[in-house]
N, C-alpha and C positions, 0 to 999 in steps of 0.2 A: 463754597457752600458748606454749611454745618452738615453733618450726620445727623439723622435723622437720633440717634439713641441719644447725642450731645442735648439735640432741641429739647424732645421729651424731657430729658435729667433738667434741666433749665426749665420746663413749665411747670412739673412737679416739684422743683423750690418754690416757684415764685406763689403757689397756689400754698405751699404748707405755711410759709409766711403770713398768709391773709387769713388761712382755718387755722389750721395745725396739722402736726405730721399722725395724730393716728387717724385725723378724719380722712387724709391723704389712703394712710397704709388701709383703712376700712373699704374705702371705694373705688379704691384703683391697682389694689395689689394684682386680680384677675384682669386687667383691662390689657389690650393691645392693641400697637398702633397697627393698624392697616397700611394708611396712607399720609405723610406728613410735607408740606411744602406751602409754598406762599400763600396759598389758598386755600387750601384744606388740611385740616387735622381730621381724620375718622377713625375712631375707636372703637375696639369690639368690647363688646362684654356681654359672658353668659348669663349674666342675674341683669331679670327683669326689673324688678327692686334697685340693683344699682345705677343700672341705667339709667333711672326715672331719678334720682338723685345726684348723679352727675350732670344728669340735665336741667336740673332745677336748680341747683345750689353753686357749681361751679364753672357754668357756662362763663359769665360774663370774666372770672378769676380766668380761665384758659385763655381767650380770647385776648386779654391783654396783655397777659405774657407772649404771647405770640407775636402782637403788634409791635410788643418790644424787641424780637427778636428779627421779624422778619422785616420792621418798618411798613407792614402793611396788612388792610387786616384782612384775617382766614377765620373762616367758619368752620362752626367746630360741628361735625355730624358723630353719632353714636349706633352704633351699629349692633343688632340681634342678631342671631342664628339665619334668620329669613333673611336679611340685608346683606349679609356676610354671605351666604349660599348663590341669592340673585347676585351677586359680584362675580363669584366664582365661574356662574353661568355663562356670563360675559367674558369671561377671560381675563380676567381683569386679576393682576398677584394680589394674593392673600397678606400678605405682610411685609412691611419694607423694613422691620426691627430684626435684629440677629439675636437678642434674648430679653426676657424679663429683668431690667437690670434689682429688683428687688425679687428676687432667690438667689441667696448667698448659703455658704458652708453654715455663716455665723449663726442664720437663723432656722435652721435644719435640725431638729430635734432626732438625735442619736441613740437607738435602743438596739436590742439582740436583733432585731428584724431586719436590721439597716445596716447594721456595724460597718462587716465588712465593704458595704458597694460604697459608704460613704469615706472610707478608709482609701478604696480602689477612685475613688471619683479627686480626692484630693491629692495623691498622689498624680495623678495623670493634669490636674491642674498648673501642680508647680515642673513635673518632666514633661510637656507637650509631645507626645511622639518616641520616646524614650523607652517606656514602660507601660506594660497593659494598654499595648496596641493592636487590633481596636479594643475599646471597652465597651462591654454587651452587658444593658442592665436590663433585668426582665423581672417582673410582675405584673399582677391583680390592678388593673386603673383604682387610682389614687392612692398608691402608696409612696410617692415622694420621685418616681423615678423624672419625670421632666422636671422636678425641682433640682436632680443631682446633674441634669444636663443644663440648666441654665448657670447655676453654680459653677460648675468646671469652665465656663464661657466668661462668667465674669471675674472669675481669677484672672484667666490669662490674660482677660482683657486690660488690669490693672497692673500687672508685670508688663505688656506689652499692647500697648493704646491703637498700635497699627497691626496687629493681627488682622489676616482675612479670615472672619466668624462666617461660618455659613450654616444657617442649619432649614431644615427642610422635614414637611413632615411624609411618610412613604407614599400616601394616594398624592400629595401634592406632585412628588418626584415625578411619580406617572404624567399627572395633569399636566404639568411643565413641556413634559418630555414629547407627549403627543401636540402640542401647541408647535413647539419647536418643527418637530417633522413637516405637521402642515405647513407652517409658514417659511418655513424652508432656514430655520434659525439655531440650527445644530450645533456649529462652531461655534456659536455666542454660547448654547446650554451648556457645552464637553467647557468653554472656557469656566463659566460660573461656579463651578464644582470642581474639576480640577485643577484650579490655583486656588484654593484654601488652603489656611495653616490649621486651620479647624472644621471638620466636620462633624454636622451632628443632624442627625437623623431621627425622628422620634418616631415610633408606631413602623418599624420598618418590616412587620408581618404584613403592610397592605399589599409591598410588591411584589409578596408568592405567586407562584400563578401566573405571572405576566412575562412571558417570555421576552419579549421587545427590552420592557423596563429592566429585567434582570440583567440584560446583556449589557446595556449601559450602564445600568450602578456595576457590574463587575470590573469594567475599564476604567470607572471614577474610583473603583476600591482600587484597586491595582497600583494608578499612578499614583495616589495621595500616601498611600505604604511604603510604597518604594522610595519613596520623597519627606522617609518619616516626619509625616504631617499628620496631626492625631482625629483618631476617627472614634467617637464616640454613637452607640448605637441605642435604642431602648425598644423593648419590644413585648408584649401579654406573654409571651410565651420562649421557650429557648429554643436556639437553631434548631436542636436535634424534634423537636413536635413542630415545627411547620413544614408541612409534606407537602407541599407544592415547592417546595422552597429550593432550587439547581442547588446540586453535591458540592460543585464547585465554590457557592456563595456560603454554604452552609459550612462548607472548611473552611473558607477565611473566617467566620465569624468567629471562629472555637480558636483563632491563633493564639488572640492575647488573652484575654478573663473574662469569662463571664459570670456574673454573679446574680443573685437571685436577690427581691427586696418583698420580703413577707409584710402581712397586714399587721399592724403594731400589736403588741403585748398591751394587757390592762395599765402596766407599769408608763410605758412610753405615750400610751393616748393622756393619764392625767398630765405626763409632762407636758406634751403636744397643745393640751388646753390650757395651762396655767403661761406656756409662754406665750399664747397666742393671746389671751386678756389680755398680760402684762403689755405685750407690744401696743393692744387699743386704749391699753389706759382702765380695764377694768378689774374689780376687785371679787373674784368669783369663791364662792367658800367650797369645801374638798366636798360637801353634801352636792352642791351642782356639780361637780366636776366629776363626780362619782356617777350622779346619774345618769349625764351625758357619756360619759368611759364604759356606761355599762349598756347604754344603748345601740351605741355606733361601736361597732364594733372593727372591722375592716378599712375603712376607706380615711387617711389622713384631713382627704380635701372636705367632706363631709363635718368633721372636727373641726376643721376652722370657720366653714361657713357657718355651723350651728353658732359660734360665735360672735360673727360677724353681725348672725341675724340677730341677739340677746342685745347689742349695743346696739344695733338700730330701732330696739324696742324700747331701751334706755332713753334714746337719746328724744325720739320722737313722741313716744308717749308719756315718758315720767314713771318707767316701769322698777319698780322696787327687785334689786336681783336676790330675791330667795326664792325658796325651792318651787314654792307653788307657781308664782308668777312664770317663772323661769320653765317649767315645765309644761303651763301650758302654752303658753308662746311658741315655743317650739317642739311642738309635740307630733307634727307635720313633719318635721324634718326627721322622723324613725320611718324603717319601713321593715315590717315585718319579711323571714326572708324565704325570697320566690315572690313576692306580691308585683317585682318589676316585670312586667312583661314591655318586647319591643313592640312598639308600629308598624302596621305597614310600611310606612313613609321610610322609616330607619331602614325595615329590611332590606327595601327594594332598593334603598342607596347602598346598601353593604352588597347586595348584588352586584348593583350595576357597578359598582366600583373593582371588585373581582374581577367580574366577564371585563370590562372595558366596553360595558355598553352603555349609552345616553339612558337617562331612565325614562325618555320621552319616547325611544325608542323598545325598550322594554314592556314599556303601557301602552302602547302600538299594535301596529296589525305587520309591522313588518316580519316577513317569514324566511331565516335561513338557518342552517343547524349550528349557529353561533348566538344569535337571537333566543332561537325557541329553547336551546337547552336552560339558557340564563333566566327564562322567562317559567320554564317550567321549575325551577329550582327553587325562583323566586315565590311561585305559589305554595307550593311543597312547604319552605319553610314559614311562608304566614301562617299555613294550618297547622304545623307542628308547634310552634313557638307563641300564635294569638291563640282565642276565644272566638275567632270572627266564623263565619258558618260560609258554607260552599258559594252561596249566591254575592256574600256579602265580596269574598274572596275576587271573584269575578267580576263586580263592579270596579275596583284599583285598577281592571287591565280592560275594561269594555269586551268582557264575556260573559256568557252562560257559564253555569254551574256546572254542566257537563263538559265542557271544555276543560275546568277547572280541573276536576274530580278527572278527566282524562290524564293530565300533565303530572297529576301527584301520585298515580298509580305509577307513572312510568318511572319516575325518581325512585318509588317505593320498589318497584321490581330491579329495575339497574341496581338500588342497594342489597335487597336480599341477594341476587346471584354474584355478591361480590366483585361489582366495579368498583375496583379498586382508584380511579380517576375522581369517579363520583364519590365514593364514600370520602375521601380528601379533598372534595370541593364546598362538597356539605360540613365537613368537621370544620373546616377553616371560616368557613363564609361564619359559623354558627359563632364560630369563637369572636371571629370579628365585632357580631352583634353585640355579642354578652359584653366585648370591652367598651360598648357605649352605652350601659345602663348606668 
């Protein structure tokens, strides 16, 4: 049976043959397989937009290449946030791909902000295990860091075709890990993890906090080091700021390098945009490129979608790329800064994901001092971090307003006298938030 990464590479030829590769590199560079086998292909992708044009445009192109491959025909489904999440509900794994095979070195735009981890990330490409073992890359969400991890994945991969790639993201590990226990499937998880030649872990601040989950990733670090077998990490933050975070996992972390990947310099956002036209095939002048470099300031991913979204403005409307057009087209994609506030919905998932509680169970009436803490934290931070008002607060969980306004006092006093437990529960949970705005 083909690999699942083989197939995909084989239907993204046979589709840039029929379009071409930048409407390919346009609509599918965010996309991931889910699931891929004789019957179905399902694809994630965050942009609604793209979704709705992979389903219009290159459905019937997917579908044939597939027939080609598998001699039989699969249906190609496209998967949101909501499709992806109800899967997850289910139990069902999140991704049968071990990396994005388009994030390469080649097409990573290099500035002061990035040097070094991109220097660190290539080295440990071509020495597997050798050098800068593990590699801890930490920033700000979207500046490049699961670009330099999918990278360092398809290096080795082209050095060595039969590497075992594994990568996994921190709440997944948890998710896994509690599936496992229940269904009494341990042996198969400790097998899946430790025999990789490659580990890679992205967001691994979800597993602070989780005592269970710690104990197992510390037996998977352990063996995979000792078996210099390279372990690649990325995280919002460094060892030493995740305070939930066992002494123990927090000294392996610091063995080999870690380095830090800042939000690009004005110099690197114009390069970051002139490559990323050139790759779609568009011809942007330094006035847009200036005003989009002076907008976006922070976030790489940000940079290229504003892109992304200019040619599909291009391509569908007949939009002239000067300034005025260009500007107003995407004038949606600035957001003034502080204007992002989280969800409910967000927090109570960055909750529940913390505590290790269901958030059905959270929104519940269920009562014990594992529940109520996560549930009282969970309202504390809607009121501190939304606009929503105490009534409103206490509908998310089927309560009164005084219940509400009960549970945020008691967060509120546990912080003033200095719980030190709670004040690191709160710090973390909060940061977790902020890395999904």
């Amino acid at each position: 049976m083909y690999s699942s990464a083989y197939v995909w590479a084989k239907v993204l030829s046979y589709v840039e043959d029929r379009l071409d590769a930048v409407t390919v590199s346009a609509w599918f560079d965010d996309a991931e397989v889910i699931e891929l086998n004789e019957t179905n292909l399902i694809l994630y992708s965050p942009s609604d937009f793209r979704r709705e044009i992979i389903r219009k445009r290159c459905t019937g192109y997917i579908q044939d290449a597939l027939k080609e491959v598998f001699n039989s025909d699969a249906k190609l489904l496209v998967f949101g946030d909501e499709e992806l999440n109800a899967r997850k509900a289910k139990g069902r794994p999140t991704s049968s791909m071990d990396f994005n095979p388009q994030f390469t070195f080649d097409n990573f735009v290099v500035g002061p902000s990035n040097q070094f981890a991109h220097s660190a990330a290539t080295c440990v490409s071509k020495n597997p295990g050798e050098i800068y073992n593990p590699l801890f890359l930490y920033g700000p969400p979207g500046v490049g860091k699961t670009h330099l991890l999918y990278a360092i994945a398809n290096g080795i991969r082209k050095d060595n075709p039969d590497a075992n790639i594994v990568y996994i993201k921190g709440d997944q590990f948890t998710n896994e890990l509690i599936d496992a226990i229940k269904n009494g499937k341990n042996i198969e998880f400790r097998s899946k993890y430790r025999e990789a030649d490659l580990f890679l872990v992205d967001d691994i601040q979800f597993i602070a906090g989780k005592e269970s989950t710690q104990e197992e990733f510390f037996h998977t670090f352990n063996k995979l080091y000792e078996e210099h077998k390279q372990i690649v990490l990325t995280s919002d933050r460094k060892p030493d700021d995740m305070l939930t975070l066992e002494e123990r996992l927090r000294s392996r972390f610091l063995w080999g390098i870690t380095t830090e990947i800042n939000p690009p310099n004005y110099e690197t956002r114009m390069a970051i945009l002139k490559n990323k036209a050139t790759q779609l095939g568009l011809d942007l002048s330094d006035d847009v490129c200036n005003y989009i470099a002076t907008n976006i300031t922070t976030n790489v991913r940000q940079l290229e979608g504003t892109v992304k979204k200019i040619l599909a403005y291009r391509d569908l409307n007949n939009m002239p790329l000067d300034l005025p057009h260009i500007s107003a087209a995407i004038s949606d994609m600035f957001k003034s800064e502080g204007s992002a506030l989280p969800t409910p919905a967000l927090i109570i998932t960055q909750v529940s994901k913390f505590y290790n509680v269901d958030e059905s169970v959270l929104r519940g009436t269920q009562k014990n001092k594992g529940t109520a803490e996560a549930r009282q934290s969970a309202m504390y931070l809607i009121r501190k971090l939304t606009n929503l008002s105490l009534p409103d607060i206490g509908k998310e969980f089927g309560r009164d307003h005084s219940t509400v306004l009960y549970a945020i006092r008691k967060v509120e006093v546990a912080l003033k006298n200095g719980d030190q437990t709670m004040q690191n529960n709160i710090r973390d949970i909060t940061s977790n938030i902020n890395s999904c705005l």
